[in-house]
TORFI-695636 format. One record per residue (C-alpha): residue in three letters; z, x, y. Coordinates in Angstrom, 3 decimals, decimal comma. Example, Ala and Ser with C-alpha at 12.3 -4.5 7.8 and 13.67 -1.06 7.14 Angstrom:
code; pz; px; py
ala; 7,800; 12,300; -4,500
ser; 7,140; 13,670; -1,060
//
This chain:
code; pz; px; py
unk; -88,962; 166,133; 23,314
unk; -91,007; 168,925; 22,414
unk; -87,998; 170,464; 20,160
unk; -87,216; 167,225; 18,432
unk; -90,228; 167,004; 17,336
unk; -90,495; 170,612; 15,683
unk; -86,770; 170,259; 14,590
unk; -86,734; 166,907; 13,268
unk; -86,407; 167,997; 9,482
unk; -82,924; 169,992; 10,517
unk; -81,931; 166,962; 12,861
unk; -81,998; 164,740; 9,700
unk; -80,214; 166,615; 7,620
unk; -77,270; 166,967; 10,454
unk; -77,448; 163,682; 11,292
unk; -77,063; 162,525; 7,978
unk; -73,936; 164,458; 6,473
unk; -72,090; 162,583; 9,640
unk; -73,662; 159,427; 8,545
unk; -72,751; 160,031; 5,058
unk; -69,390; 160,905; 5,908
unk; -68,773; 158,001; 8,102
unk; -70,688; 155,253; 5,442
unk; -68,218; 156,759; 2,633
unk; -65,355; 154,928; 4,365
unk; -66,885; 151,766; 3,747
unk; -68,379; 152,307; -0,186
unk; -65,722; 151,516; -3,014
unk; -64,737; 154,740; -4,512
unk; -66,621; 153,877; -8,004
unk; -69,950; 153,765; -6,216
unk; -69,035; 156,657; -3,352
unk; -70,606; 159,005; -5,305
unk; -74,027; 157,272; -6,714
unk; -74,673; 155,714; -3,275
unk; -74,476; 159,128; -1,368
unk; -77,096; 160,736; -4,190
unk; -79,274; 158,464; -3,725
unk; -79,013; 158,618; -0,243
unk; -79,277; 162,051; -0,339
unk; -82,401; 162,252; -2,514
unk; -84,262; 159,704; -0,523
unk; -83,110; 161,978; 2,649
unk; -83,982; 165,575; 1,471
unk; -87,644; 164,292; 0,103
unk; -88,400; 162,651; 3,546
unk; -86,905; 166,501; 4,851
unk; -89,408; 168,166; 2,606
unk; -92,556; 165,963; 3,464
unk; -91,315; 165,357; 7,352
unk; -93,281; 168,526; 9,187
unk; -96,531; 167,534; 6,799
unk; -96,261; 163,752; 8,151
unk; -96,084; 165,060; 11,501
unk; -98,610; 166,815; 11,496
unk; -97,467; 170,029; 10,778
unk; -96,452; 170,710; 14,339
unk; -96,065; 174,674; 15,700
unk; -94,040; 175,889; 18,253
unk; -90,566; 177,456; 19,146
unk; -87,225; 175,553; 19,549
unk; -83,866; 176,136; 20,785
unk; -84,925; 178,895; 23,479
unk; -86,921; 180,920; 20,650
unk; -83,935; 180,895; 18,372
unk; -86,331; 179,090; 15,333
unk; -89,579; 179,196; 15,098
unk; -91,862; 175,979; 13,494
unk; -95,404; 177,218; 11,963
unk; -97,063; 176,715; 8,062
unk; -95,281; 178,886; 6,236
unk; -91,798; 177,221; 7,388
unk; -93,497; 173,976; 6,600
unk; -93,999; 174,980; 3,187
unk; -90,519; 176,761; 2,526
unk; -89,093; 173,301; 3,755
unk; -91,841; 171,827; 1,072
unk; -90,383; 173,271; -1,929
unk; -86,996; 173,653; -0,995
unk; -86,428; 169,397; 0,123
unk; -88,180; 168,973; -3,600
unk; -86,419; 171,533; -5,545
unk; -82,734; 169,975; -4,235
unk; -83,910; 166,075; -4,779
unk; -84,648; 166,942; -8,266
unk; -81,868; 169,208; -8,434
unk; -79,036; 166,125; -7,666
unk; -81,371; 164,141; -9,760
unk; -80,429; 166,267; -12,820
unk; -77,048; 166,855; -11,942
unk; -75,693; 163,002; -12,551
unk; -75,343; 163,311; -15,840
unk; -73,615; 165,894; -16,134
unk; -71,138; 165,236; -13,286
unk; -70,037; 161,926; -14,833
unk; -69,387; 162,983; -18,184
unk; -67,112; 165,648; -17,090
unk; -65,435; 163,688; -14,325
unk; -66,680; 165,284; -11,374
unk; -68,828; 162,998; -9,878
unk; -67,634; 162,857; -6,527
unk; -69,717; 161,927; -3,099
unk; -68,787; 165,185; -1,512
unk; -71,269; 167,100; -3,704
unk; -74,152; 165,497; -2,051
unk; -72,501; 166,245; 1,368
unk; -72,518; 170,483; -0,010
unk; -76,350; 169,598; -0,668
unk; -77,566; 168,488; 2,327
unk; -75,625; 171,717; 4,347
unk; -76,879; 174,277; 1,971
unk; -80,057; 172,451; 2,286
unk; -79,711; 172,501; 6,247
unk; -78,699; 176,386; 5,970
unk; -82,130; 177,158; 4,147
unk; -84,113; 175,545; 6,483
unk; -82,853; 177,805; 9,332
unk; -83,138; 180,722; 7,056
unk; -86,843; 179,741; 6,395
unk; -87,295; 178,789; 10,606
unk; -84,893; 182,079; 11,882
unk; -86,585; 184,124; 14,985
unk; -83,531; 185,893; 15,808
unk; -80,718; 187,808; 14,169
unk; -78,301; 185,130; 15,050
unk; -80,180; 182,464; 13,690
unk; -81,280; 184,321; 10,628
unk; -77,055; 184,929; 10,259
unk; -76,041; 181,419; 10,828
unk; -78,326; 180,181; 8,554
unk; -77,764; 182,451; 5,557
unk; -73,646; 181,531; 6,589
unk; -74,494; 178,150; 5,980
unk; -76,147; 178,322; 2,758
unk; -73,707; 180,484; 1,588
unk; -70,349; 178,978; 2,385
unk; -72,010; 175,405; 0,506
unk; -72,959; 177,423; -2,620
unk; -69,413; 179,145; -2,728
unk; -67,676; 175,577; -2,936
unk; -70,466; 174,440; -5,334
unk; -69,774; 176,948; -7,333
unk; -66,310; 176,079; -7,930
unk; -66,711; 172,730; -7,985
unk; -64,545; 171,944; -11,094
unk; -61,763; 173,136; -9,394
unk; -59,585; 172,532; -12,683
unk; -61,776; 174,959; -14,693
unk; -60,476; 178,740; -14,701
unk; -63,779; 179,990; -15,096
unk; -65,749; 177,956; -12,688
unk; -62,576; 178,962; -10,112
unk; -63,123; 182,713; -11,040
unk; -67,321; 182,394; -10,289
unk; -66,371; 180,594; -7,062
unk; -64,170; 183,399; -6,137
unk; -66,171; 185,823; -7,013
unk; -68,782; 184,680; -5,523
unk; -67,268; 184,144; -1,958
unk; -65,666; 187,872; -2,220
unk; -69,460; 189,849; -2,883
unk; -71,024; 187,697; -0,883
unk; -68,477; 188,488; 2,010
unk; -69,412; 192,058; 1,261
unk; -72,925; 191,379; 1,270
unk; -72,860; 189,575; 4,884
unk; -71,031; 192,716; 6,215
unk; -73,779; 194,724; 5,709
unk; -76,054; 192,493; 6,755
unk; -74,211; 191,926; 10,055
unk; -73,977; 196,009; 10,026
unk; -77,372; 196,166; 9,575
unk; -78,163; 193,960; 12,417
unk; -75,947; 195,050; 14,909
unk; -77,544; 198,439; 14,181
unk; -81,237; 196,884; 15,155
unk; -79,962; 195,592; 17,884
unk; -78,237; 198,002; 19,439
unk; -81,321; 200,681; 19,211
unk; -83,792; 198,269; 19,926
unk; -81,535; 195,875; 22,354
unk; -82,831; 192,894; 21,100
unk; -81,789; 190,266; 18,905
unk; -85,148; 188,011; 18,680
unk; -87,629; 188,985; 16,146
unk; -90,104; 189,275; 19,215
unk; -88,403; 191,527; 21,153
unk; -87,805; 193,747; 18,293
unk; -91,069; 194,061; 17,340
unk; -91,934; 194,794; 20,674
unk; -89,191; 197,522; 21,159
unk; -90,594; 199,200; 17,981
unk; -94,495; 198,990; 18,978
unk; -93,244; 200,632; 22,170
unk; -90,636; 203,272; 21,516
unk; -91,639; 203,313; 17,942
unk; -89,222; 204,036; 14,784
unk; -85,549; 206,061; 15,067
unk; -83,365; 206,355; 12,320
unk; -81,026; 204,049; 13,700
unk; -83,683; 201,515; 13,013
unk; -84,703; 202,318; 9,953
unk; -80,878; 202,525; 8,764
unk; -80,446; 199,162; 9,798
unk; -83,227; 197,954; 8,149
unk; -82,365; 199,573; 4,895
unk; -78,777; 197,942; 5,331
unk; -79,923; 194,375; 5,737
unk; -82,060; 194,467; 3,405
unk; -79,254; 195,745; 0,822
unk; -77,595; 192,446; 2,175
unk; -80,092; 189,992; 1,331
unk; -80,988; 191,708; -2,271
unk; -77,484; 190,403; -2,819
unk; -78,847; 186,730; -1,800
unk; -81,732; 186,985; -4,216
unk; -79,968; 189,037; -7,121
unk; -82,078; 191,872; -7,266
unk; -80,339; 194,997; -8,791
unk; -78,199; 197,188; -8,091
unk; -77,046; 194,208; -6,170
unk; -76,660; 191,372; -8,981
unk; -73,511; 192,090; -10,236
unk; -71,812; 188,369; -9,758
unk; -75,116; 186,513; -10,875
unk; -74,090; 186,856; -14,799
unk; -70,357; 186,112; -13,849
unk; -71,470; 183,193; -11,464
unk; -74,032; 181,571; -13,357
unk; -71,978; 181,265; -16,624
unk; -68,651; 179,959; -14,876
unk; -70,289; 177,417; -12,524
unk; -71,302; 174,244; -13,361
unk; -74,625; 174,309; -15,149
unk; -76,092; 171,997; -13,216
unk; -74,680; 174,097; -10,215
unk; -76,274; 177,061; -11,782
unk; -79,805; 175,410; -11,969
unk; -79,923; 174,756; -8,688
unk; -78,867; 177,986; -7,674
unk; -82,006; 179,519; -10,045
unk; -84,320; 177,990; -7,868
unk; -84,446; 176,999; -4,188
unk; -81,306; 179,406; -2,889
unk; -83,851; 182,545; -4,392
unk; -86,649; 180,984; -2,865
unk; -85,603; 180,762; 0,566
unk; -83,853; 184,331; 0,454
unk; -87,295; 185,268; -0,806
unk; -89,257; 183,567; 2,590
unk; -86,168; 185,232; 4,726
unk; -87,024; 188,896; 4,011
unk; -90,802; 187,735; 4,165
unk; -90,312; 186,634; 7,686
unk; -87,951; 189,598; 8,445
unk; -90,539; 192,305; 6,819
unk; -93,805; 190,764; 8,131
unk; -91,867; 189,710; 11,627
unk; -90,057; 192,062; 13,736
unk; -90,142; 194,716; 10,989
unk; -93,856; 194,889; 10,949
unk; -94,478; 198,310; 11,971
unk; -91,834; 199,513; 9,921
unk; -93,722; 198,714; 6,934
unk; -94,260; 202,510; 5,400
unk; -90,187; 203,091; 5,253
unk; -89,687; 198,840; 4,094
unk; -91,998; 199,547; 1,375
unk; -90,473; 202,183; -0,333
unk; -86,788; 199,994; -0,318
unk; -88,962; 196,827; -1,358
unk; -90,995; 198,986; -4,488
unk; -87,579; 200,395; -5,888
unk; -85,653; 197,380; -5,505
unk; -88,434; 195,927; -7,776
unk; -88,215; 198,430; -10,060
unk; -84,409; 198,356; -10,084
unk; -84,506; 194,417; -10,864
unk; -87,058; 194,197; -13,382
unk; -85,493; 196,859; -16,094
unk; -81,909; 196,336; -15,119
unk; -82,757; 192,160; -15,489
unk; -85,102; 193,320; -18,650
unk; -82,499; 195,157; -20,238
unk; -79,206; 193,527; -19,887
unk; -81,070; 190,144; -21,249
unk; -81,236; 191,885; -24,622
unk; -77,611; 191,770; -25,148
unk; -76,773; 188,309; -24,494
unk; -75,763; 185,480; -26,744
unk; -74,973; 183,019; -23,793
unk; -77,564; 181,369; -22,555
unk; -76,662; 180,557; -19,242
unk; -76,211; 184,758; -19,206
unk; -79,340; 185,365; -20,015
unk; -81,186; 183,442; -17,862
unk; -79,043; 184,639; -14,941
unk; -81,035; 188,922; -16,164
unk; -84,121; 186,602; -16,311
unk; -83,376; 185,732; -13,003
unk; -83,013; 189,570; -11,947
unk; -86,184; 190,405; -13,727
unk; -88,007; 188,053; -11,895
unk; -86,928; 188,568; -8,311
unk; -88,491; 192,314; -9,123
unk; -91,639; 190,718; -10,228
unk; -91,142; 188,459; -6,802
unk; -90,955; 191,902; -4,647
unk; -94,071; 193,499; -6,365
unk; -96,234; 191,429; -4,401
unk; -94,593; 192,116; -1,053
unk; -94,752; 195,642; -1,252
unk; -98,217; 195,475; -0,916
unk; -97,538; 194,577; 2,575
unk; -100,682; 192,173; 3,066
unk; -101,366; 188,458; 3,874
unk; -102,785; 188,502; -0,216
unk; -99,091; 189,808; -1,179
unk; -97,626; 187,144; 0,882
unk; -99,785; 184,108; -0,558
unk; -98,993; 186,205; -4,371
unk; -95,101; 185,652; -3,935
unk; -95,496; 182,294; -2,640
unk; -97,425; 181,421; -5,675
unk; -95,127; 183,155; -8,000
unk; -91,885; 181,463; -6,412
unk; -92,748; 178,353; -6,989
unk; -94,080; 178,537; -10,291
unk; -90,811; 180,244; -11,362
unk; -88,463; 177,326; -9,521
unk; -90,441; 174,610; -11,057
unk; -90,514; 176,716; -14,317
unk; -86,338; 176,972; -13,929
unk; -85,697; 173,963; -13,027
unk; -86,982; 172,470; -15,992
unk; -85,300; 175,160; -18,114
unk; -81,919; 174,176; -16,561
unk; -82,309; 170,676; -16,934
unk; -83,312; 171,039; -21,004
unk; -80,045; 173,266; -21,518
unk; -78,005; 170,417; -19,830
unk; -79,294; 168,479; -22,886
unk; -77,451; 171,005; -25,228
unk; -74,444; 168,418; -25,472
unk; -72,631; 167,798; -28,417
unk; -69,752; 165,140; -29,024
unk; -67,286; 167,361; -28,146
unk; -69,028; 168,688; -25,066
unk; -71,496; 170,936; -23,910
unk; -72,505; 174,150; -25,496
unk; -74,144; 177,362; -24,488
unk; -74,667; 179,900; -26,884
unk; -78,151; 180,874; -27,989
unk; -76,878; 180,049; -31,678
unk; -76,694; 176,779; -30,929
unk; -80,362; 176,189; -30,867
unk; -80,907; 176,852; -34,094
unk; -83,290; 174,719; -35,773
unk; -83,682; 172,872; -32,554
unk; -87,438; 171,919; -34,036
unk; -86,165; 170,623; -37,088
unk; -83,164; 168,303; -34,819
unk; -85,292; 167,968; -31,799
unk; -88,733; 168,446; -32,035
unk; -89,510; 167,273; -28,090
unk; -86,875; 169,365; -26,806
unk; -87,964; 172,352; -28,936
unk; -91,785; 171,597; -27,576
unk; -90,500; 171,664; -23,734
unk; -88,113; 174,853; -24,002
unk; -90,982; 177,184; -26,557
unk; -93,127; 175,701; -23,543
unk; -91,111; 176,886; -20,628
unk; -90,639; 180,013; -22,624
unk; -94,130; 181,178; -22,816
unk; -94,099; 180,388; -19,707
unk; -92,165; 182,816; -18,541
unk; -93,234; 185,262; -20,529
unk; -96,425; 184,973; -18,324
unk; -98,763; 183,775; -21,684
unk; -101,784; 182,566; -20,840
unk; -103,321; 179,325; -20,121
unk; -99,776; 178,770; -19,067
unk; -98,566; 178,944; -15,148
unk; -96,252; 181,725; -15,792
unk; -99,382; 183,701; -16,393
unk; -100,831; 182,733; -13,284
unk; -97,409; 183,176; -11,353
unk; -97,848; 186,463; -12,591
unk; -101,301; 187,555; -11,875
unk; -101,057; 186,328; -8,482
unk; -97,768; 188,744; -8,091
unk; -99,382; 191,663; -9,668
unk; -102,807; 191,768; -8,072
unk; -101,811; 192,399; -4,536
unk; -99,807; 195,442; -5,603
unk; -103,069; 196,573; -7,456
unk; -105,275; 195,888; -4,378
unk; -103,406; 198,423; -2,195
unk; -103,350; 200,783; -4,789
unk; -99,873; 200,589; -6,226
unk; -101,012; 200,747; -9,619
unk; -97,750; 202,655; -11,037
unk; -95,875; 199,537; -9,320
unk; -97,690; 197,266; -11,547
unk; -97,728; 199,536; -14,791
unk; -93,509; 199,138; -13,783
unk; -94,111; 195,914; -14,036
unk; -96,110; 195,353; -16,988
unk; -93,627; 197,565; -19,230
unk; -90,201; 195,375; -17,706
unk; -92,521; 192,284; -18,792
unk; -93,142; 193,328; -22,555
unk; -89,486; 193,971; -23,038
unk; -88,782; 191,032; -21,265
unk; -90,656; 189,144; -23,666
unk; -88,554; 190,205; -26,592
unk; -85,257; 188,348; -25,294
unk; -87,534; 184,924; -24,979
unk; -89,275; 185,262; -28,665
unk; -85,958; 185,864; -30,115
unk; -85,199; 182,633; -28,524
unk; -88,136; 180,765; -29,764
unk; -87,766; 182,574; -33,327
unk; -84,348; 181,373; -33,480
unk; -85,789; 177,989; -32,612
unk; -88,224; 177,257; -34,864
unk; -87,339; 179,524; -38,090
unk; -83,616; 180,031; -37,861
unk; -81,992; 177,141; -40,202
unk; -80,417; 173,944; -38,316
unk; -76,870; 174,414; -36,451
unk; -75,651; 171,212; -34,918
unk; -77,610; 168,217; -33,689
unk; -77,306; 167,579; -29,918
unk; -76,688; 164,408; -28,914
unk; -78,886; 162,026; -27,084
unk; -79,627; 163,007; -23,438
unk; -79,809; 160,960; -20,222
unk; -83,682; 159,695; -19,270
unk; -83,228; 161,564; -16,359
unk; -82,756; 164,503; -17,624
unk; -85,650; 164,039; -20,484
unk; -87,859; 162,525; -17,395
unk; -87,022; 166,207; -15,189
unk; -87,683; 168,839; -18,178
unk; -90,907; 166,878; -19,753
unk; -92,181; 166,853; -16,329
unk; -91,671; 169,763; -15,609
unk; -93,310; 170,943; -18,574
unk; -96,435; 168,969; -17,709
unk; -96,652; 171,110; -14,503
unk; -97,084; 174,401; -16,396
unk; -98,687; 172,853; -19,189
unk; -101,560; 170,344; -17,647
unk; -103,775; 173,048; -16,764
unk; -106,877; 170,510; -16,555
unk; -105,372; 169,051; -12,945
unk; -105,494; 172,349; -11,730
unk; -108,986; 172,434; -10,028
unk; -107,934; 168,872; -8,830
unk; -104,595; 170,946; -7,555
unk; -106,160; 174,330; -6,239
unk; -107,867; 172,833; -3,442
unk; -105,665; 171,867; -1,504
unk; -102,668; 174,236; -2,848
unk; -105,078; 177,213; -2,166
unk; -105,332; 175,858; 1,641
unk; -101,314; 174,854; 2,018
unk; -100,826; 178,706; 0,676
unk; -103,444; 180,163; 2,719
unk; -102,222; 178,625; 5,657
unk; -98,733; 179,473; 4,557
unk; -99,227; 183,003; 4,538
unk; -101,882; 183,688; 7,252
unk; -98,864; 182,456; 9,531
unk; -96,966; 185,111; 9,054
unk; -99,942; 187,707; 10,483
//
């Protein structure tokens, strides 16, 4: 009874792709698709809010295989939202290119399922089948429009690095576990408080966490996300901007602050230069795009390093910092990706930087929302990106990594040339091409959005009770 009651989030999701399946023989194909959404939605917001309405119940499940506390509750929080709003956005799209079928929905839901057993994993098995089960949903995602070559090729090359990526993971695992002989987090820790650190540890740390820098896109491993996020389905590639990074992001926190605890001298040094790595090499190769879709897959890069910064600081105040940061950037992304899916013309979609030319002469809303998200990102105050970023950089300054956040600082300012050559071509650049109308639903997902990171006067109405969620979120961790 016990573990229904902490695992009742992950029992509705699995209980609901059978029901899903089994209700689709008995919807008309026209509506298959529309009735499984909204099933879906409805399903992954009750997911999200479940552990809250219960009380926010703690414990461990399955024989100690997932563990239930506050900071799963609030990875399950974001991610249930994110997804909602994510198939929310997607209709559009889906229908006017003829894809909207109900099996999308069904992907959902598992990659959903897979992230809350990421976020929950106390063992090396679970942590594997969860990151399995995310995975194997966002490869068929990916390649959703099976009758596009270049949403194929993303697929495909998706599923091949992220096969290499899970080998040396599994390596890396199979190397903790043979020198410490345990696979739960527990036991590991326990093994390394006692017979302390041996290289054979510390090389399996370094190898799974090479593996799950693939998951989150931080460089040197982030060679598919450009590939991937232009050829997929934009919709597809929203999504994957936001909750996928954010529950890699809460993996390695659980991993690092778990069982790896005492390893934290040799995980910091891996964590600081993978930041480093991600911010210039995401920094830098924005610069040279003209796509779009390309360049927000660097901004991505740049802002999983920013993400690490915090964490190497290697303190309950890091923690809380790349919470904060997290899910100011999803909510920040997802409204991005949901204003380019209004960059439709009559004779389809378009993607190239050029194309928003003028936009505030043509669109003046739209031009409003995306100079908006923008600054945002650039971390300009009163904005939330500014706050995303504060909270991410004073940590690092706290315990004394001041070159760290100087790093930082310098991959920001370049960063911020790619986004006001963006907003210069915006507002100054002569008009290109006048999008057509977009869906309500999509207006309805970027304006709010925007009214997250722009409202500022809700935030002491906001802080409150955020401050205690995050707090709480963190502290359970220590």
């Amino acid at each position: 009874m016990e573990t229904l009651s902490l695992m009742a989030p992950e029992l509705l999701l699995a209980g609901q792709t059978l029901f899903v399946v089994l209700l689709s023989l008995f919807v008309a194909n026209e509506r298959q698709a529309d009735v499984m959404r909204w099933f879906a939605i409805i399903v992954l917001i009750v997911f999200a809010l479940l552990g809250f309405l219960l009380g926010r119940p703690e414990g461990l499940s399955f024989n100690g295989l997932l563990i239930v506390d506050d900071f799963s509750h609030y990875s399950k929080l974001i991610i249930g939202l994110t997804a909602a709003v994510a198939l929310v956005f997607m209709r559009p799209y889906f229908k006017a290119e003829g894809l909207d079928r109900f099996e999308f929905s069904v992907l959902m839901i598992y990659a959903v399922l897979g992230m809350s057993i990421m976020v929950s994993a106390n063992n090396l098995l679970a942590l594997y089948i969860g990151l399995e089960m995310q995975a194997l949903s966002l490869y068929v995602m990916a390649a959703f429009n099976r009758d596009s070559l270049r949403a194929s090729e993303a697929g495909l090359k998706y599923f091949v690095l992220g096969a290499l990526s899970s080998g040396l993971l599994l390596y890396g695992a199979s190397l903790i576990y043979g020198f410490t002989g345990h696979l739960d987090f527990a036991g590991i820790a326990a093994a390394i408080e006692t017979d302390g650190l041996n290289p054979g540890i510390v090389g399996g740390m370094v190898f799974m966490m090479c593996g799950l820098a693939f998951k989150i896109s931080a460089a040197p491993f982030h060679m598919w996300t450009p590939d991937v996020y232009e050829g997929a389905p934009t919709p597809v590639t929203g999504f994957f901007a936001s909750a996928p990074k954010f529950a890699a992001m809460a993996l390695i926190a659980r991993l690092l602050f778990g069982p790896l605890e005492d390893a934290f001298m040799q995980w910091q040094q891996v964590i600081a230069a993978l930041a480093i790595f991600s911010m210039f090499v995401g920094a830098i190769g924005a610069l040279m795009q003209t796509n779009i879709k390309r360049l927000m897959a660097y901004s991505s890069i740049a802002n999983m390093g920013y993400a690490l910064v915090p964490l190497a600081a290697g303190t309950v105040f890091g923690l809380k910092g790349m919470l904060i940061f997290m899910t100011i950037y999803v909510i920040t992304s997802v409204g991005v990706f949901a204003t380019i899916l209004q960059m439709r013309i009559r004779n389809g979609m378009v993607e190239q930087i050029s194309d928003l030319s003028g936009l505030a002469e043509t669109n003046r809303p739209m031009a409003l929302v995306l100079t908006a998200f923008f600054f945002s990102l650039m971390g300009i105050p009163p904005l939330l990106g500014f706050w995303g970023k504060l909270f991410a950089f004073w940590p690092a300054v706290d315990a004394g990594l001041w070159w760290l956040v100087v790093a930082a600082l310098l991959a920001s300012v370049i960063g911020a040339f790619y986004y006001l050559r963006i907003i210069k071509t915006i507002w100054f650049d002569d008009p290109a091409q006048e999008f057509v109308d977009a869906p309500a639903s999509l207006r309805f997902v970027s304006t709010g959005s925007a009214l997250v990171i722009l409202l500022l006067f809700l935030l002491p109405f906001l802080t409150i009770p955020a401050q205690g969620l995050l707090d709480s979120a963190a502290a359970a961790l220590f």
